[in-house]
MOPAC internal coordinates of N, CA, C and O (Angstrom, degrees):
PM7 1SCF
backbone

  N    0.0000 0     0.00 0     0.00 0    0    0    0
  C    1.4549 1     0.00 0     0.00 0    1    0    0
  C    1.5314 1   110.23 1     0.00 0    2    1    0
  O    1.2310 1   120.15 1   128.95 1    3    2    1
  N    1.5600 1   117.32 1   -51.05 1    3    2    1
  C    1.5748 1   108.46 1   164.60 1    5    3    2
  C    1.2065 1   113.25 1   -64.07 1    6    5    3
  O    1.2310 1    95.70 1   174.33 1    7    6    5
  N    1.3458 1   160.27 1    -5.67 1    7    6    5
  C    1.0893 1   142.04 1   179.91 1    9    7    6
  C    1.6594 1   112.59 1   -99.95 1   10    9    7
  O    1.2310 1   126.95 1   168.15 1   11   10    9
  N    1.6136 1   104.23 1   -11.85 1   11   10    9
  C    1.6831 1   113.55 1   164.60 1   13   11   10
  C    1.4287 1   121.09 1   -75.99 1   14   13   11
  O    1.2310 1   122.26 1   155.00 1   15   14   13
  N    1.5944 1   113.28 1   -25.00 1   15   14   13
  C    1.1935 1   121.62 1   171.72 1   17   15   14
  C    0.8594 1   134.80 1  -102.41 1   18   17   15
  O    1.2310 1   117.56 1   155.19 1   19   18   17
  N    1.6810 1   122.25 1   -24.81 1   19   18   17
  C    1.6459 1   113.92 1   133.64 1   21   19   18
  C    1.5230 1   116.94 1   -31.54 1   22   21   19
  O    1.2310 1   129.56 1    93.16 1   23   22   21
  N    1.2485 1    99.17 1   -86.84 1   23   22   21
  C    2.0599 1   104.24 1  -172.60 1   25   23   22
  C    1.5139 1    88.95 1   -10.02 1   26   25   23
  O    1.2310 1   131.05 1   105.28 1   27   26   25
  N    1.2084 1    96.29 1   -74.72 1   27   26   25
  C    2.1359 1   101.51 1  -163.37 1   29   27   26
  C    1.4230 1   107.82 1   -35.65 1   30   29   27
  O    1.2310 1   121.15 1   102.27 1   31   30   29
  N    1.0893 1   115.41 1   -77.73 1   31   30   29
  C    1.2097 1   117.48 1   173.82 1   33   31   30
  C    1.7859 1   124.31 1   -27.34 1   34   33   31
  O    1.2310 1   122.83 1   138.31 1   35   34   33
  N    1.3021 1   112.19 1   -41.69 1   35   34   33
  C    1.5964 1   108.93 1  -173.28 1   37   35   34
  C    1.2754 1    88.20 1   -90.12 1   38   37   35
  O    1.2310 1   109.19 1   148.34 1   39   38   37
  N    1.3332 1   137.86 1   -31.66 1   39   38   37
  C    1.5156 1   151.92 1   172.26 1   41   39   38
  C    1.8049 1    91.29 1   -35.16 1   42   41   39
  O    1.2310 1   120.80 1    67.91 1   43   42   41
  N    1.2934 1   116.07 1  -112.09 1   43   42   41
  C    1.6548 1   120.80 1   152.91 1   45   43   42
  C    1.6729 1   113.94 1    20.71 1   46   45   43
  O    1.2310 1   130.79 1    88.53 1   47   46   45
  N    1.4342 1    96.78 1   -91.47 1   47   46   45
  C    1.1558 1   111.45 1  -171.05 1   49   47   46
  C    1.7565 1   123.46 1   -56.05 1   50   49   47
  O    1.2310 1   122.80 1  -174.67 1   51   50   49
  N    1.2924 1   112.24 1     5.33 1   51   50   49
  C    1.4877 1   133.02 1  -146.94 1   53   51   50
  C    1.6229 1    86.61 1  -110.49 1   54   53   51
  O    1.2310 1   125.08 1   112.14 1   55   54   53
  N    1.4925 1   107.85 1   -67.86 1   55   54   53
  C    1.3639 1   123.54 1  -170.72 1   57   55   54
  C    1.5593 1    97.08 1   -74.74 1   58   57   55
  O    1.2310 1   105.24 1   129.87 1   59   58   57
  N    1.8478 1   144.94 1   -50.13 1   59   58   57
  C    1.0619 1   121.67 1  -158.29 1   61   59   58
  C    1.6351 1    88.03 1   -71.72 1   62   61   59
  O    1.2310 1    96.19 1   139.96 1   63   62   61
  N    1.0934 1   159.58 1   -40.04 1   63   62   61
  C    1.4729 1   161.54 1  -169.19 1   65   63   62
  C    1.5575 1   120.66 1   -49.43 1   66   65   63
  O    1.2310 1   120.99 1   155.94 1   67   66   65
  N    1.5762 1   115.71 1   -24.06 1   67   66   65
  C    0.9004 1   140.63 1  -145.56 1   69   67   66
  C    1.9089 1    95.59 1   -80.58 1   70   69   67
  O    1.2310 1   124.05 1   -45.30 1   71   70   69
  N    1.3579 1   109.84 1   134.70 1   71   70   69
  C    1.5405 1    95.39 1   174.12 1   73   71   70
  C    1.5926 1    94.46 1  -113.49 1   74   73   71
  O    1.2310 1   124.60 1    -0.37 1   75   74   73
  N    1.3378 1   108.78 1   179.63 1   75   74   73
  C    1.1418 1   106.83 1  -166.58 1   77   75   74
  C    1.7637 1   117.82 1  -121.00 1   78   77   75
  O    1.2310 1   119.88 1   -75.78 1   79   78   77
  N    1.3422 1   117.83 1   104.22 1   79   78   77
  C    1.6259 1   135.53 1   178.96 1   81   79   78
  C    2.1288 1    98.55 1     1.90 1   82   81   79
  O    1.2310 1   131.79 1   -59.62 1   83   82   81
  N    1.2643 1    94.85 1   120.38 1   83   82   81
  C    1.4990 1   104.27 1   166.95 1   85   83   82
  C    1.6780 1   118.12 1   -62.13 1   86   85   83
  O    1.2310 1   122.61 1   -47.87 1   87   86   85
  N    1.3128 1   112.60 1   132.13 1   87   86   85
  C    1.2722 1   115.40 1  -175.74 1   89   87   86
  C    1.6334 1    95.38 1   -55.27 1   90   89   87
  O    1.2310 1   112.34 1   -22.81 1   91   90   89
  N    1.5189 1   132.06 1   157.19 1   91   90   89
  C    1.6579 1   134.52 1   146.41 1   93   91   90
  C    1.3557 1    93.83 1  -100.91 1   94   93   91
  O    1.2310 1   125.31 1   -54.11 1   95   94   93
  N    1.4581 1   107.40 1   125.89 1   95   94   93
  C    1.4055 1   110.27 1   155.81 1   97   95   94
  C    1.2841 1   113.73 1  -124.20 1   98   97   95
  O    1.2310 1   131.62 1   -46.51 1   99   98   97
  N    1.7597 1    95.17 1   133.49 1   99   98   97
  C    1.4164 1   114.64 1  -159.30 1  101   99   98
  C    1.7158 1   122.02 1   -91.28 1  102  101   99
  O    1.2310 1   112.74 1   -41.73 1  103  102  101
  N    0.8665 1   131.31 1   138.27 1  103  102  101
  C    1.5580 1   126.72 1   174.41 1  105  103  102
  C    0.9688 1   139.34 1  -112.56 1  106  105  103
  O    1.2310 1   103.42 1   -29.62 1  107  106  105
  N    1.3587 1   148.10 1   150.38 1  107  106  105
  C    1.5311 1   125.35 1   164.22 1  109  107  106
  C    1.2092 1   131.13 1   -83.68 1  110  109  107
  O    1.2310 1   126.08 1  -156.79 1  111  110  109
  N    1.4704 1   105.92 1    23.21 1  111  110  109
  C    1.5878 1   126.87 1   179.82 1  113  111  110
  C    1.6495 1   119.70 1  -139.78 1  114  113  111
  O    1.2310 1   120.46 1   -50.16 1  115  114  113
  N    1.1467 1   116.72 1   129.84 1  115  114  113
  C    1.4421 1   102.71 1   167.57 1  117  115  114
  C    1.7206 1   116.95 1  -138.35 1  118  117  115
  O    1.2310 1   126.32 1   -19.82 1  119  118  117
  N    0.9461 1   105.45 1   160.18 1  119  118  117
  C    1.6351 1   118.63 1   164.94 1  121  119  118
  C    0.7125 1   140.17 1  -127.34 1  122  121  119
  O    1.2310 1   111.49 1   -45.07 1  123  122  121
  N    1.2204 1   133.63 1   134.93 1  123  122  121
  C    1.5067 1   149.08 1  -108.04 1  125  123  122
  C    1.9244 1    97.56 1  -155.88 1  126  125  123
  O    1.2310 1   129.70 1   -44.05 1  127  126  125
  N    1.0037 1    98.90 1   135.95 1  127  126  125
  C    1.9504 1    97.75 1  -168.62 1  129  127  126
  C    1.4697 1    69.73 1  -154.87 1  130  129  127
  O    1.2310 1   135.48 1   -28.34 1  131  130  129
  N    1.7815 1    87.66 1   151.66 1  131  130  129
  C    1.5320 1    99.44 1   177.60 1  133  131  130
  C    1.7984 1    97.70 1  -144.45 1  134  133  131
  O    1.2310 1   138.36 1   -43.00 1  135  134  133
  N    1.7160 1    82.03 1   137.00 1  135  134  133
  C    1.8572 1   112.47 1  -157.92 1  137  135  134
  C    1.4060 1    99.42 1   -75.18 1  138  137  135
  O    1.2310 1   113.11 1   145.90 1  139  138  137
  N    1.5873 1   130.62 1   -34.10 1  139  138  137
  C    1.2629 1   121.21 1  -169.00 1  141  139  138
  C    1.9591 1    95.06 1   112.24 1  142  141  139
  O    1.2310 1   138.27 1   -24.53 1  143  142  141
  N    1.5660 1    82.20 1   155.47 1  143  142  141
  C    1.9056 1    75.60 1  -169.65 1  145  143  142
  C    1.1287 1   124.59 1    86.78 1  146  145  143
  O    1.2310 1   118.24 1  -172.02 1  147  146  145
  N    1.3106 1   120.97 1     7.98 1  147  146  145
  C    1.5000 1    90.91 1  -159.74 1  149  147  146
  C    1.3565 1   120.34 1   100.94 1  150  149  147
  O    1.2310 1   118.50 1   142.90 1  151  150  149
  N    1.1593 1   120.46 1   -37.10 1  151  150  149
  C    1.3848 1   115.54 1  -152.91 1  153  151  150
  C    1.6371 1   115.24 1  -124.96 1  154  153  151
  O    1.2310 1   130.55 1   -47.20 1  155  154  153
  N    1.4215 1    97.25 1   132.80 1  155  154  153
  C    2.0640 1   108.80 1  -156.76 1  157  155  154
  C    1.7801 1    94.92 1  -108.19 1  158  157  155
  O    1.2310 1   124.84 1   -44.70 1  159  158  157
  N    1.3620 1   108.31 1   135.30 1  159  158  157
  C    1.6809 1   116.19 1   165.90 1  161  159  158
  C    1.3086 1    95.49 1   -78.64 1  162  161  159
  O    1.2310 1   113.53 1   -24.55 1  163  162  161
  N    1.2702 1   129.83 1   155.45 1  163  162  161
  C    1.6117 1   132.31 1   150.43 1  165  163  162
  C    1.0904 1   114.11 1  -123.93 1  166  165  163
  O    1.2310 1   107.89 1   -34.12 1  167  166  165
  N    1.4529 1   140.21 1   145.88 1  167  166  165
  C    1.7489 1   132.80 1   162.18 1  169  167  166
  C    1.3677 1    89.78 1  -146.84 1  170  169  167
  O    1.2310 1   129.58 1   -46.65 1  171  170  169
  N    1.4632 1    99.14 1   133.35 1  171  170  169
  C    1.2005 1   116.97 1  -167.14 1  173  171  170
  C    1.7958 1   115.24 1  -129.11 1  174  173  171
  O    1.2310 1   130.02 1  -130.75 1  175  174  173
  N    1.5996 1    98.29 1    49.25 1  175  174  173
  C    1.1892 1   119.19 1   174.92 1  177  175  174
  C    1.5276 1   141.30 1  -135.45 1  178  177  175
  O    1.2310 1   141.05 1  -129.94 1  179  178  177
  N    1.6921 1    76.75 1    50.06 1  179  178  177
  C    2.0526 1   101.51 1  -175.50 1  181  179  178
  C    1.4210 1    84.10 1   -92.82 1  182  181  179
  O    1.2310 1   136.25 1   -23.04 1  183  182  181
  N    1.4185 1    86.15 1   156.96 1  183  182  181
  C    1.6114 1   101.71 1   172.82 1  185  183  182
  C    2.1009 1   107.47 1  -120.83 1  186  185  183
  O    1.2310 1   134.70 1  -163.72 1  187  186  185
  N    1.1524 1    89.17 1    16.28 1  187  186  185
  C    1.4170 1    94.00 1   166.61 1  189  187  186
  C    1.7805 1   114.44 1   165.67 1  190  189  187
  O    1.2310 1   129.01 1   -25.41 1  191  190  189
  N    1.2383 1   100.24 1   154.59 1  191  190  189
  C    1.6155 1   112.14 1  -170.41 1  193  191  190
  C    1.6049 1   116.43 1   -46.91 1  194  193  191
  O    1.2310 1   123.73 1   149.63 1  195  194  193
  N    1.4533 1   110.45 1   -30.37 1  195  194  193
  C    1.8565 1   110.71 1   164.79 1  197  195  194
  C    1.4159 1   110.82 1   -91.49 1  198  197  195
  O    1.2310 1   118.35 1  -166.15 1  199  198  197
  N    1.5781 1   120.76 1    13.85 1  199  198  197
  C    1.6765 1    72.56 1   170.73 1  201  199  198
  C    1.8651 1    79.76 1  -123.38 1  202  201  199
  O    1.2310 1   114.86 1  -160.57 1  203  202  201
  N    1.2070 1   127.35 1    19.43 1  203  202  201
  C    1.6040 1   127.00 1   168.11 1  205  203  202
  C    1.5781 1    83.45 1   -64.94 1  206  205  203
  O    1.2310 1   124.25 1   105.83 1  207  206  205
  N    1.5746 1   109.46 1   -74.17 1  207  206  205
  C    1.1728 1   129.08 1  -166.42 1  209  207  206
  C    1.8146 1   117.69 1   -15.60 1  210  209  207
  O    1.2310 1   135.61 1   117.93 1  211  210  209
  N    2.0886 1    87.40 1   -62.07 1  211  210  209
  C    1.6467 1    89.59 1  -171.44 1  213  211  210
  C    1.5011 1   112.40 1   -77.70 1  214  213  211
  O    1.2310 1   119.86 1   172.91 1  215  214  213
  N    1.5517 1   117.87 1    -7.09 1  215  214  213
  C    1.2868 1   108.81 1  -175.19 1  217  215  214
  C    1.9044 1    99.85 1   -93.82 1  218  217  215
  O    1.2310 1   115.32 1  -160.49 1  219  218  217
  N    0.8747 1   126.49 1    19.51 1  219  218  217
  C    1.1521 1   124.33 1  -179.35 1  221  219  218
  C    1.9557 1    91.98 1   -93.05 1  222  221  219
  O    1.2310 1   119.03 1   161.87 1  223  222  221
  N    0.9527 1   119.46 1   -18.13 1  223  222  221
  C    1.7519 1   114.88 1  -166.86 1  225  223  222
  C    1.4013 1   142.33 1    52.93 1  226  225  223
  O    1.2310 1   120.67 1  -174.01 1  227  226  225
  N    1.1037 1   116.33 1     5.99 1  227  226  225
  C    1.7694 1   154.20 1  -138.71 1  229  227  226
  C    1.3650 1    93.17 1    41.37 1  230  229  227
  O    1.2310 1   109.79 1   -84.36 1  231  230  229
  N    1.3779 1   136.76 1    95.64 1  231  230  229
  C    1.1247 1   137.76 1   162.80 1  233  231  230
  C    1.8694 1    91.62 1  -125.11 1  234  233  231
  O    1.2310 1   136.30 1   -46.29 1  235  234  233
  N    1.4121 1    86.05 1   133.71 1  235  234  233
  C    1.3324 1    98.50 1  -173.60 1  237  235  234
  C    1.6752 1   130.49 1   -80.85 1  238  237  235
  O    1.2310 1   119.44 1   -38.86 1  239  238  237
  N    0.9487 1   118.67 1   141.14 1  239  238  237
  C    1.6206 1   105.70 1  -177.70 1  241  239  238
  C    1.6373 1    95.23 1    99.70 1  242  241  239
  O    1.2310 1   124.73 1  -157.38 1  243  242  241
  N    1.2710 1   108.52 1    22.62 1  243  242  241
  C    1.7857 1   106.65 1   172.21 1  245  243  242
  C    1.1696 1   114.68 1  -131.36 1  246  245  243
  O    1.2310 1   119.86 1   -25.96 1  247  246  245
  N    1.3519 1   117.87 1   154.04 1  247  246  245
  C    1.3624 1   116.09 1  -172.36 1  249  247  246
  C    1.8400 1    96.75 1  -157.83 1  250  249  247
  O    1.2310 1   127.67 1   -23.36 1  251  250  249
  N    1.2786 1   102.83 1   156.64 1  251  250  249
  C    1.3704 1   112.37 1  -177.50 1  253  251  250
  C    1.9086 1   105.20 1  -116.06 1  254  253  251
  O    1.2310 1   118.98 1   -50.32 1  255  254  253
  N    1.0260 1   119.55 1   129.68 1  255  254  253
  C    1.4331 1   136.75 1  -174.42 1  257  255  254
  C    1.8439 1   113.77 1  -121.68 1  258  257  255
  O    1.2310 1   131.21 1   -37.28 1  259  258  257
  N    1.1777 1    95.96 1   142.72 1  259  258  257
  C    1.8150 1   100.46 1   175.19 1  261  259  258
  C    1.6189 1   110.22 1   -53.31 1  262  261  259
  O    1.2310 1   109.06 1   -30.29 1  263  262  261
  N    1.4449 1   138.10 1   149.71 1  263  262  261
  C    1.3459 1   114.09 1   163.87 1  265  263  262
  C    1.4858 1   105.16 1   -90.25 1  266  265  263
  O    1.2310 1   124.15 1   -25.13 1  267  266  265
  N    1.0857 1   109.65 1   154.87 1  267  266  265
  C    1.8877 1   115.48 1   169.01 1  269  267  266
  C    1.1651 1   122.31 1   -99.88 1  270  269  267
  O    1.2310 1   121.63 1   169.64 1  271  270  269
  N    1.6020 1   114.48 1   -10.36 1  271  270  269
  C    1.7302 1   111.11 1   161.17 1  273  271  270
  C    1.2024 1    99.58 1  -104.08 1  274  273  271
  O    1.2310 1   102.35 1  -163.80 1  275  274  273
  N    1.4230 1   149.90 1    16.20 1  275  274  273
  C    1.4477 1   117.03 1   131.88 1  277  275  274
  C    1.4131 1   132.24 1   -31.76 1  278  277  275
  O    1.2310 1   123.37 1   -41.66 1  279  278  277
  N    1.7031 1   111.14 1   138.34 1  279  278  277
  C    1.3567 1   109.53 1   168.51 1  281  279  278
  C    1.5142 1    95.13 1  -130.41 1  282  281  279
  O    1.2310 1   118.46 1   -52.92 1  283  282  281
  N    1.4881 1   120.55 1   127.08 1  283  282  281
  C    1.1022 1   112.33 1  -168.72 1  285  283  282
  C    1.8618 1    98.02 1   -86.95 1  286  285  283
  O    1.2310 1   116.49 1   -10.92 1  287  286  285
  N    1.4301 1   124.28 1   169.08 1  287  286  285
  C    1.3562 1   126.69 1  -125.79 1  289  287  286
  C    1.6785 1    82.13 1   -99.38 1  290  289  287
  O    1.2310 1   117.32 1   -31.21 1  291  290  289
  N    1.5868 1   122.70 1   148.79 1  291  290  289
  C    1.2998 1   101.61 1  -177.17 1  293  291  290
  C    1.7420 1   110.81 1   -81.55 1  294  293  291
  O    1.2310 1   117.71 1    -1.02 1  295  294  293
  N    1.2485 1   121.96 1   178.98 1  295  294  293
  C    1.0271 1   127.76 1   178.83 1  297  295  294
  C    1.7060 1   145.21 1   -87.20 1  298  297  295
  O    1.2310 1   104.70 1   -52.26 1  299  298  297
  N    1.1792 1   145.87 1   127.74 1  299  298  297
  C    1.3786 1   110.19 1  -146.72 1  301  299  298
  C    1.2747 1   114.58 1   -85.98 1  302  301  299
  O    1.2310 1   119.67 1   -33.54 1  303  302  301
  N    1.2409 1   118.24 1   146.46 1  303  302  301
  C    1.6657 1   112.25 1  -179.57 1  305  303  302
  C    1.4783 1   126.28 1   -38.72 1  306  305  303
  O    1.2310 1   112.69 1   -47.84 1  307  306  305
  N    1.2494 1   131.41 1   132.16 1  307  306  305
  C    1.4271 1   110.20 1   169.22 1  309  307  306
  C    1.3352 1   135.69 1   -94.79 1  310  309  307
  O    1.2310 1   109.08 1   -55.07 1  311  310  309
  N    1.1633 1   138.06 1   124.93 1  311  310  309
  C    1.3138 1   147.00 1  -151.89 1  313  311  310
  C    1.1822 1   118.69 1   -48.56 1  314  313  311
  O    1.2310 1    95.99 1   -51.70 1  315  314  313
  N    1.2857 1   159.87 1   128.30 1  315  314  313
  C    1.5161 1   165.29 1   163.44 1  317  315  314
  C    1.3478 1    90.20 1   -55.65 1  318  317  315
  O    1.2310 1   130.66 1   -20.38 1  319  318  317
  N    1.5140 1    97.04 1   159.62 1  319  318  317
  C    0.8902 1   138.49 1   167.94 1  321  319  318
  C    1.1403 1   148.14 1  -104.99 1  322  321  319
  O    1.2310 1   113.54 1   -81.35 1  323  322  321
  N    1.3637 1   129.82 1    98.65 1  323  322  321
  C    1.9589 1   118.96 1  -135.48 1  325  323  322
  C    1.6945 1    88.48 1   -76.06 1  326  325  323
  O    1.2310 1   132.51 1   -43.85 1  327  326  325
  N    1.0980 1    93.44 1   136.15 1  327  326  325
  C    1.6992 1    93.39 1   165.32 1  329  327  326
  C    2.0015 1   123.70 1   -94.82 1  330  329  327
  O    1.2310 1   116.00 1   -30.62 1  331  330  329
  N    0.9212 1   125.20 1   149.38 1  331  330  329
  C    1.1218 1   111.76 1  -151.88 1  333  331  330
  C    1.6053 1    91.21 1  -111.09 1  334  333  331
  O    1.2310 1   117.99 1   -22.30 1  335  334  333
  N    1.4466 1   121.43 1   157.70 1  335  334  333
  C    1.2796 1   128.94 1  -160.16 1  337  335  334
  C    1.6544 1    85.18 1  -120.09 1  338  337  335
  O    1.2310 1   124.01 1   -31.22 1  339  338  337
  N    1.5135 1   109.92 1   148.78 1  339  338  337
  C    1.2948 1   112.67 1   172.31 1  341  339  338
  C    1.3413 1    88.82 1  -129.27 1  342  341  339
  O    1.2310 1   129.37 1   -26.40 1  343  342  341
  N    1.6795 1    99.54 1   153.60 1  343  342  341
  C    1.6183 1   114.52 1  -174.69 1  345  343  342
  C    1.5031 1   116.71 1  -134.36 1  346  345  343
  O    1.2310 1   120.10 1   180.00 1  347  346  345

């Protein structure tokens, strides 16, 4: 019986603990700044070529690139049109 109510208990405590997965938000733009070393930041959550641009600050060693795992969002169906019967 204590070892059913432990489980539960770490059971509980498992899920209230739990944080919850960071959204990725995706873009069709990204920027790319480079740290030195070798080594490039990327964020790839412009939503267009001026505002990569203005968040770059003229800081040098940055550049803004298309993303290639963008999928741009699909589109919503468009509604028919009842056609009307004449009699």
């Amino acid at each position: 019986m204590r070892i059913a109510m432990m489980a539960g208990l770490l059971a509980a405590v498992g899920v209230v603990g739990a944080e919850p997965g960071l959204a990725r938000v995706e873009g069709p733009w990204c920027l790319h700044t480079t740290l030195g070393m070798d080594a490039v930041s990327s964020r790839c959550d412009m939503p267009s070529y001026e505002t990569c641009r203005a968040a770059m600050g003229g800081t040098s060693g940055a550049s803004c690139t298309q993303n290639p795992y963008y999928a741009q969002p699909a589109a919503a169906p468009r509604a028919r049109k009842a056609s009307r019967r004449s009699y």
